[in-house]
N, CA, C and O atoms as CSV, one atom per row, in Angstrom:
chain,resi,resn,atom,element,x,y,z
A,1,UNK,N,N,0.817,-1.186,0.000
A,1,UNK,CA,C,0.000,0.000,0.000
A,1,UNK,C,C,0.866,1.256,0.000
A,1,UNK,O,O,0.668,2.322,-0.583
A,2,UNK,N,N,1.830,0.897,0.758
A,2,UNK,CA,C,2.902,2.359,1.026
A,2,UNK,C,C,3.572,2.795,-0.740
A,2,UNK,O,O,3.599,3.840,-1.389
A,3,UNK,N,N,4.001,1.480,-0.980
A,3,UNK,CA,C,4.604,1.736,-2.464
A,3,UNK,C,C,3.489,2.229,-3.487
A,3,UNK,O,O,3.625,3.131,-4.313
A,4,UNK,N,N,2.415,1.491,-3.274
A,4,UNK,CA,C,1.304,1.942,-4.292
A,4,UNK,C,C,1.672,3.717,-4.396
A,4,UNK,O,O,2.202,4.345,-5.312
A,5,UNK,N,N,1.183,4.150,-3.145
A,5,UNK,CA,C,0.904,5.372,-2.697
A,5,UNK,C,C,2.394,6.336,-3.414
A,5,UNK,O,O,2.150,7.492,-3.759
A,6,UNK,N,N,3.658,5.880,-3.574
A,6,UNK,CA,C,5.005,6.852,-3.550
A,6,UNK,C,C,5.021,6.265,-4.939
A,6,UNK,O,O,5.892,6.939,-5.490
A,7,UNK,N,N,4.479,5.234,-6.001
A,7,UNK,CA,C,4.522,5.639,-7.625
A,7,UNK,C,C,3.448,6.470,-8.326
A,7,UNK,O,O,3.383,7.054,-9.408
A,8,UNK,N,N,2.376,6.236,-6.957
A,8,UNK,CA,C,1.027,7.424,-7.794
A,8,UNK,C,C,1.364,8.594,-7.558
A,8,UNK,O,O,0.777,9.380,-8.303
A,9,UNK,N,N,2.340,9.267,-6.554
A,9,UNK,CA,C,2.909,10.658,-6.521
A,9,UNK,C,C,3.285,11.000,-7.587
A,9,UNK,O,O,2.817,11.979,-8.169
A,10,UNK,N,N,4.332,10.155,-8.116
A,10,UNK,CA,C,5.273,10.447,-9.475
A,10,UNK,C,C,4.994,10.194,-10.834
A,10,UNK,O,O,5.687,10.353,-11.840
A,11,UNK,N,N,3.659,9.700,-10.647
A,11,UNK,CA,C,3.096,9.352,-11.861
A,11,UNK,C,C,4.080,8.504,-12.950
A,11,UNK,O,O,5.066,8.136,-12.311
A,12,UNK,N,N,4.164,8.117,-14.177
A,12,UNK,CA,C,4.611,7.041,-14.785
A,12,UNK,C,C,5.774,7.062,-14.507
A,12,UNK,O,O,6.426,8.051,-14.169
A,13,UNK,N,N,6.369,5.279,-14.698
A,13,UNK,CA,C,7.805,5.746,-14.539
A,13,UNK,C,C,8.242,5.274,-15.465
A,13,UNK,O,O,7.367,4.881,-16.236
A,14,UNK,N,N,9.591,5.050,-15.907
A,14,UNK,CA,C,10.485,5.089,-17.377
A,14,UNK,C,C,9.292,3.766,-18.188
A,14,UNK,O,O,8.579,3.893,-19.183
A,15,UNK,N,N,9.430,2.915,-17.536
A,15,UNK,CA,C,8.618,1.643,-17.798
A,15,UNK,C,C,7.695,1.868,-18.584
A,15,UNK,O,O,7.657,1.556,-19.774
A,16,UNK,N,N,6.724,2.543,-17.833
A,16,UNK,CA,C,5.410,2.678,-17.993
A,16,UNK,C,C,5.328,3.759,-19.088
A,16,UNK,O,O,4.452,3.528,-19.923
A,17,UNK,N,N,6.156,5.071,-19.307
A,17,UNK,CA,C,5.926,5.957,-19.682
A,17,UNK,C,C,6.209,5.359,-21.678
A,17,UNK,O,O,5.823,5.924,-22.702
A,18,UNK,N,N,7.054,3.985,-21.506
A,18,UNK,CA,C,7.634,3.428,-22.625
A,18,UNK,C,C,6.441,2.570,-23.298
A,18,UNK,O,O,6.318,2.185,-24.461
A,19,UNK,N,N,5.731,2.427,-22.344
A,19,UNK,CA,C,4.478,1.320,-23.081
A,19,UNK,C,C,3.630,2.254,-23.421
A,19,UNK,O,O,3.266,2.159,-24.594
A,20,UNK,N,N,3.174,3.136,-22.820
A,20,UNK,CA,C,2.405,4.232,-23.418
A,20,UNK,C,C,3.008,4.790,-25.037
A,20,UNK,O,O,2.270,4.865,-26.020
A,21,UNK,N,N,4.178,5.071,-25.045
A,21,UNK,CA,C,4.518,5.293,-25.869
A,21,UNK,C,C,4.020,4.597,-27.355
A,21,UNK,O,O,3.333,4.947,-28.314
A,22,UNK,N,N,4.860,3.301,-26.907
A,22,UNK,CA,C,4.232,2.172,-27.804
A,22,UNK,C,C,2.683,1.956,-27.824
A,22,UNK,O,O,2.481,1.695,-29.010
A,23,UNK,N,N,1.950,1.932,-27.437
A,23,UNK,CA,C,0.295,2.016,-27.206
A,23,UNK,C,C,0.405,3.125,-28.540
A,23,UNK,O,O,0.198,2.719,-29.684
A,24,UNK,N,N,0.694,4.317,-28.304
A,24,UNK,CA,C,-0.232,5.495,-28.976
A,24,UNK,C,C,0.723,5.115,-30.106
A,24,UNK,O,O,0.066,5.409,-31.105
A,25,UNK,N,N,1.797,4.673,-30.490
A,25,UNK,CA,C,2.156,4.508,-32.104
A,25,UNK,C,C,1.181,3.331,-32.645
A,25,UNK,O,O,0.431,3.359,-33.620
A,26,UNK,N,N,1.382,2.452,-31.861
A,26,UNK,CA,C,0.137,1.445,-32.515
A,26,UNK,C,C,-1.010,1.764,-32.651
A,26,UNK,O,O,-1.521,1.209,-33.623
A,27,UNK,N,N,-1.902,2.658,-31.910
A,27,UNK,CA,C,-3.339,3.510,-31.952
A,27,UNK,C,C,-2.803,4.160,-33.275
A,27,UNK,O,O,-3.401,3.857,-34.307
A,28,UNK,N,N,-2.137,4.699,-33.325
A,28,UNK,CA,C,-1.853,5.993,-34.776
A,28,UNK,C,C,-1.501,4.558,-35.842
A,28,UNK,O,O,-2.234,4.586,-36.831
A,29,UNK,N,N,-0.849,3.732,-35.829
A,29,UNK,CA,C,-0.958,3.012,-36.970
A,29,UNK,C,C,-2.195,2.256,-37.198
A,29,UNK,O,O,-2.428,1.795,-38.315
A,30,UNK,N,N,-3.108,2.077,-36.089
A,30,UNK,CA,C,-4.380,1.457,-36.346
A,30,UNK,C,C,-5.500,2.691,-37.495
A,30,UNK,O,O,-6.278,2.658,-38.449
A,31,UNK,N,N,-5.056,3.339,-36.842
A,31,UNK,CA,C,-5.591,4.769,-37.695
A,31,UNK,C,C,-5.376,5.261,-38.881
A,31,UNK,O,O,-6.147,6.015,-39.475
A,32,UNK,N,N,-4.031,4.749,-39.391
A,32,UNK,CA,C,-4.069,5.219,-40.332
A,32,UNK,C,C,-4.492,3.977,-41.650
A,32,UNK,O,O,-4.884,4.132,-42.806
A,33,UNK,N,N,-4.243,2.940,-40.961
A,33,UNK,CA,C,-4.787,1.514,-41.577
A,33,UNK,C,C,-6.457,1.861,-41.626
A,33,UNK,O,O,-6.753,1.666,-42.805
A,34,UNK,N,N,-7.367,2.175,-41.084
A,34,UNK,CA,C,-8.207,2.341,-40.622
A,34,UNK,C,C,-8.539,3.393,-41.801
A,34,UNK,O,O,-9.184,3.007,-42.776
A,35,UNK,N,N,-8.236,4.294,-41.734
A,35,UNK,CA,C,-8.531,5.360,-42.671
A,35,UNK,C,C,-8.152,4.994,-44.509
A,35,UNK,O,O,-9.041,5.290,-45.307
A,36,UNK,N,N,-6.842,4.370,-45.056
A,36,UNK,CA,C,-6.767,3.808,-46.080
A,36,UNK,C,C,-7.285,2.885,-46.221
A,36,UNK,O,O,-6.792,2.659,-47.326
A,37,UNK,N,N,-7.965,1.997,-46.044
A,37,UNK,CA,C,-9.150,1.291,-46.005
A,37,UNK,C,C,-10.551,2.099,-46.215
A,37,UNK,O,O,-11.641,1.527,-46.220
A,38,UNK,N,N,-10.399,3.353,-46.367
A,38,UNK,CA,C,-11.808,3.708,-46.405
A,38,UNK,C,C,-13.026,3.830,-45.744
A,38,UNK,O,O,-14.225,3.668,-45.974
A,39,UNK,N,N,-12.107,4.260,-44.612
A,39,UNK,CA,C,-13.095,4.601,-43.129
A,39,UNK,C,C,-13.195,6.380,-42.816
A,39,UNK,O,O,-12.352,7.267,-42.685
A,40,UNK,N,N,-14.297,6.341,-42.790
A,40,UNK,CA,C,-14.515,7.922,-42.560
A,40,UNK,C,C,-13.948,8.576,-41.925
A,40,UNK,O,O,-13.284,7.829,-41.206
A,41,UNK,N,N,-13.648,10.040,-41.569
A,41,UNK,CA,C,-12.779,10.663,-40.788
A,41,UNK,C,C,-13.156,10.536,-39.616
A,41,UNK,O,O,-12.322,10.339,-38.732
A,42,UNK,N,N,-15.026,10.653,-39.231
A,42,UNK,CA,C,-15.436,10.421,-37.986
A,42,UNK,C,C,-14.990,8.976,-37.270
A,42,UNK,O,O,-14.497,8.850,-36.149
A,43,UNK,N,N,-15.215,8.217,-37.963
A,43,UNK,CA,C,-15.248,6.869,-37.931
A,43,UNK,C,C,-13.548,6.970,-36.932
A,43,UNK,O,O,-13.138,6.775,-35.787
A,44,UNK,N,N,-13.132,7.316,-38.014
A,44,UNK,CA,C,-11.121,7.137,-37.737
A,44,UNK,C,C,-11.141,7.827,-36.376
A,44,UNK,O,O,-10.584,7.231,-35.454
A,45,UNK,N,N,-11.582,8.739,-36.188
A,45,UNK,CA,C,-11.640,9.869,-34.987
A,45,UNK,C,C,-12.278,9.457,-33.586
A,45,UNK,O,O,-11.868,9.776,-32.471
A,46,UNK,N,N,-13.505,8.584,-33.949
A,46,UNK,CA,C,-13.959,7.772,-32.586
A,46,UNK,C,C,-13.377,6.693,-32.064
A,46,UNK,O,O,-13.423,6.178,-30.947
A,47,UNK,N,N,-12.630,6.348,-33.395
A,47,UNK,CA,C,-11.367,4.805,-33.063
A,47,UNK,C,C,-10.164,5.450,-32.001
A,47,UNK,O,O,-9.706,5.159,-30.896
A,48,UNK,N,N,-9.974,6.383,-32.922
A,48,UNK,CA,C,-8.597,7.000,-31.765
A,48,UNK,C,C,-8.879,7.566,-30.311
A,48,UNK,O,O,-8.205,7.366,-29.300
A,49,UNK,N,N,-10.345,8.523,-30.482
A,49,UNK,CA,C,-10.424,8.392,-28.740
A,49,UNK,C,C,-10.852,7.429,-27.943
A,49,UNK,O,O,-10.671,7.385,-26.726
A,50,UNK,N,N,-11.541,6.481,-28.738
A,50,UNK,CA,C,-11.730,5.489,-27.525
A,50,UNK,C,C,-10.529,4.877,-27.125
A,50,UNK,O,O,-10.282,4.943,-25.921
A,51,UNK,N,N,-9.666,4.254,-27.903
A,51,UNK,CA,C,-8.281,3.670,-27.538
A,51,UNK,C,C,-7.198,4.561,-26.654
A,51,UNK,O,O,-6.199,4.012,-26.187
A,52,UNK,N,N,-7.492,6.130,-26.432
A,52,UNK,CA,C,-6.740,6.735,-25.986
A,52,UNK,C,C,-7.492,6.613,-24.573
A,52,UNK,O,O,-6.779,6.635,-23.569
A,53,UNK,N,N,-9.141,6.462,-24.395
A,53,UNK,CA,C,-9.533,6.685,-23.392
A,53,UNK,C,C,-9.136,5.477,-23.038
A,53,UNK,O,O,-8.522,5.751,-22.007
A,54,UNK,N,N,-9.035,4.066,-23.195
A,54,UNK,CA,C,-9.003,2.831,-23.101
A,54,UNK,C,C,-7.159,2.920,-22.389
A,54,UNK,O,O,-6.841,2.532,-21.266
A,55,UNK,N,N,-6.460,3.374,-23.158
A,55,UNK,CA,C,-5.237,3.671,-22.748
A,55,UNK,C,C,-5.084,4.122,-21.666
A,55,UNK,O,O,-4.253,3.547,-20.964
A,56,UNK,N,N,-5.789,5.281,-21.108
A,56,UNK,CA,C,-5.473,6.282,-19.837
A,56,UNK,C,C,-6.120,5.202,-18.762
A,56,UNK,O,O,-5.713,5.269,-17.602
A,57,UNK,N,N,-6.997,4.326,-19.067
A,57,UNK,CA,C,-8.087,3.699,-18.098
A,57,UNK,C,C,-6.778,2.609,-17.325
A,57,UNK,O,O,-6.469,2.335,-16.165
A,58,UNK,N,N,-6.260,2.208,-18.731
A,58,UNK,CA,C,-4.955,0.990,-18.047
A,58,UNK,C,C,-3.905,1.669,-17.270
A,58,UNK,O,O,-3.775,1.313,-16.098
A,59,UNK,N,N,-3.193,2.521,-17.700
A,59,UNK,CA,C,-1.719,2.887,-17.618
A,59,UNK,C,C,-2.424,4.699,-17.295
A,59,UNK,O,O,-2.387,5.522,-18.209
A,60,UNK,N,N,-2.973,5.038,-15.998
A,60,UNK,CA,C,-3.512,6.434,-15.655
A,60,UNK,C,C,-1.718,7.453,-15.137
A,60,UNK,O,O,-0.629,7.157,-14.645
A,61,UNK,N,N,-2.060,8.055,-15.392
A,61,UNK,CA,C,-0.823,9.289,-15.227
A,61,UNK,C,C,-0.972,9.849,-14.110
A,61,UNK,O,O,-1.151,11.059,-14.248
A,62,UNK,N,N,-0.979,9.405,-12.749
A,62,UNK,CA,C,-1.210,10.360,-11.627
A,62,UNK,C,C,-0.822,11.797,-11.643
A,62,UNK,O,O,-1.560,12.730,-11.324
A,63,UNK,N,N,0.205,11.866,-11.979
A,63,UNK,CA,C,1.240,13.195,-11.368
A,63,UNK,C,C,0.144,14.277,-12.662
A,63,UNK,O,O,-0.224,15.397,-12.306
A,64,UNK,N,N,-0.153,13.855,-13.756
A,64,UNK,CA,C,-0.837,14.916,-14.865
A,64,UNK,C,C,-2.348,15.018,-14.172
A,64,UNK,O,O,-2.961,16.070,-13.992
A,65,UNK,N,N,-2.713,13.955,-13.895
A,65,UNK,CA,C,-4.437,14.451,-13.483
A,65,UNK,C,C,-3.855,15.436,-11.827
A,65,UNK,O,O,-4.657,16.209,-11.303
A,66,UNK,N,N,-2.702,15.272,-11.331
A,66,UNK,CA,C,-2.899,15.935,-10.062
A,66,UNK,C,C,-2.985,17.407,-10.215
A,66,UNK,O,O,-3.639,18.217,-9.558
A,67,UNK,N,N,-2.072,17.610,-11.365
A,67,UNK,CA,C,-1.595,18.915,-12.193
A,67,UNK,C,C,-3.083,19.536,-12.618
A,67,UNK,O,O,-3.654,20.525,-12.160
A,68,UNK,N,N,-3.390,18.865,-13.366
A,68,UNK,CA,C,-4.668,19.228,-14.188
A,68,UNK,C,C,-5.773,19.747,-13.143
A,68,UNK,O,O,-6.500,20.594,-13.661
A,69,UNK,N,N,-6.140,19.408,-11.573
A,69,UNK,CA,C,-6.441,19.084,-10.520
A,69,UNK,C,C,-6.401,20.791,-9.930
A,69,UNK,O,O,-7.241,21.661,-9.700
A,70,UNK,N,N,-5.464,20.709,-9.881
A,70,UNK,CA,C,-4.384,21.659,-9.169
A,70,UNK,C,C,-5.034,23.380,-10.073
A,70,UNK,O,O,-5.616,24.362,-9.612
A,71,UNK,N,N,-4.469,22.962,-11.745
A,71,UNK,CA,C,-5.086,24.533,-12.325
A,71,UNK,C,C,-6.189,24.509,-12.578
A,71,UNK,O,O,-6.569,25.464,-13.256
A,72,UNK,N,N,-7.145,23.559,-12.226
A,72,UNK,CA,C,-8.500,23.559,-12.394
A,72,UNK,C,C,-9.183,24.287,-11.074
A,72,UNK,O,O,-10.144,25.048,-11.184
A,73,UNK,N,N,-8.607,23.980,-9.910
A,73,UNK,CA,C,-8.593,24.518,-8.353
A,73,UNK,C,C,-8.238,26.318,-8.843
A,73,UNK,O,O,-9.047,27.240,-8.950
A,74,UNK,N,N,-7.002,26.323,-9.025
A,74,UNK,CA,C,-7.017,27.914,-9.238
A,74,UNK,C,C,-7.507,28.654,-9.954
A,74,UNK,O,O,-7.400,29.842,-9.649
A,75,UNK,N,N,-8.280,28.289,-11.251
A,75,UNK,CA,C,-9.069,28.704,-12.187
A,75,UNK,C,C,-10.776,28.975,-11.182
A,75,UNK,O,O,-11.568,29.895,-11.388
A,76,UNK,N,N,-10.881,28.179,-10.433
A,76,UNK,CA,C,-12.236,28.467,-9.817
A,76,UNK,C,C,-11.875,29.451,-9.048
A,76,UNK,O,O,-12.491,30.511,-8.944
A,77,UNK,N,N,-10.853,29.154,-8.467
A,77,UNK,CA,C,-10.259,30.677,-6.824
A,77,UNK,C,C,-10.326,31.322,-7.548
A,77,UNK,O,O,-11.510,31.659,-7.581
A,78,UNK,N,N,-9.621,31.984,-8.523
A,78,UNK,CA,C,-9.668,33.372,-9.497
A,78,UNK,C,C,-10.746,33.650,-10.108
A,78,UNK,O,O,-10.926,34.858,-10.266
A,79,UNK,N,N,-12.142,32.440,-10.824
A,79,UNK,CA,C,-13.173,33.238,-11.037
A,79,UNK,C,C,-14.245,33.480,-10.163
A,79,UNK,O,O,-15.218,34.223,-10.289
A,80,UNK,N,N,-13.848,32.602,-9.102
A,80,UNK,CA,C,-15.197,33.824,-7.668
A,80,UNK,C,C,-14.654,33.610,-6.324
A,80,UNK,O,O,-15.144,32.991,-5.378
A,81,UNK,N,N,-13.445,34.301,-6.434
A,81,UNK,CA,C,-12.879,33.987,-4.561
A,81,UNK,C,C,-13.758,33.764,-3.549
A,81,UNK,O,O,-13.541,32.972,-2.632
A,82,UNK,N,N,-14.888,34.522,-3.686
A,82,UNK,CA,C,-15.797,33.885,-2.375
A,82,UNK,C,C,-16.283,32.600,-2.398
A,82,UNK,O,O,-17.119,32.362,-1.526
A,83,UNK,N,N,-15.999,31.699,-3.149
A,83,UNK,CA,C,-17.056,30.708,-3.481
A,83,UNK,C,C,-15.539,29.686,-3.542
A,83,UNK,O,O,-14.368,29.880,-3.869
A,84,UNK,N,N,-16.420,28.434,-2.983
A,84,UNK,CA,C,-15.123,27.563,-2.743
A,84,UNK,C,C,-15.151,26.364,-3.543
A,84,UNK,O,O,-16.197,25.738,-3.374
A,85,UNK,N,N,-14.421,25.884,-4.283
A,85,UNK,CA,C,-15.331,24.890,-5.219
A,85,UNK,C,C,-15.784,23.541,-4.584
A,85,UNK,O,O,-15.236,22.871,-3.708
A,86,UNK,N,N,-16.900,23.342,-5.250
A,86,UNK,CA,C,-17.907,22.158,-4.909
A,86,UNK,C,C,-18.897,22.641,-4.011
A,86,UNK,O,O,-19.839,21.881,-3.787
A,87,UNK,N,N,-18.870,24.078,-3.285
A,87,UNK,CA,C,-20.056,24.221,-2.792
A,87,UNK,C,C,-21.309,25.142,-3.926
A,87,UNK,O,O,-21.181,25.662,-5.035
A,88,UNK,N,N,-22.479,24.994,-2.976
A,88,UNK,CA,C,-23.706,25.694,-3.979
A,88,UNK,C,C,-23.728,26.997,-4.016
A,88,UNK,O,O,-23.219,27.800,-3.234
A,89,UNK,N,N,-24.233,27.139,-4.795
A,89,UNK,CA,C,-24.399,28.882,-4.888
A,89,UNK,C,C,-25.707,28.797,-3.640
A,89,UNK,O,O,-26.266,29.826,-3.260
């Protein structure tokens, strides 16, 4: 549990950050196979986000959603300091 906890700080590590890698070249070559074959642009376009969403679901990036987290938090403080996020108006 302790280790769980000190690789989700740091989000991917060399490992992980290498299979991802490989994931999204194979998604982009599925795509483009996908598309010369004569698959619509939409078509090609719902292939690639689902596999990207499918991707993030396996191999999640802690340290980027914490980030993302983080300027999403200060974007609310700066548009209504009185208001704290998640409560009601």
């Amino acid at each position: 549990m302790v280790f769980e906890s000190i690789a989700m700080d740091r989000g991917l590590s060399g490992i992980e950050k290498k299979e991802k890698a490989v994931a999204l070249l194979a998604i982009a070559d599925q795509a483009q196979k996908r598309s010369s074959a004569g698959e619509s642009p939409l078509e090609t376009q719902t292939f690639i986000n689902g596999a990207r969403r499918e991707l993030a679901r396996e191999l999640p990036d802690t340290k980027k959603m914490e980030d993302a987290f983080q300027v999403s938090r200060e974007y609310q403080r700066a548009r209504d300091p009185g208001q704290r996020p998640g409560q009601g108006i």
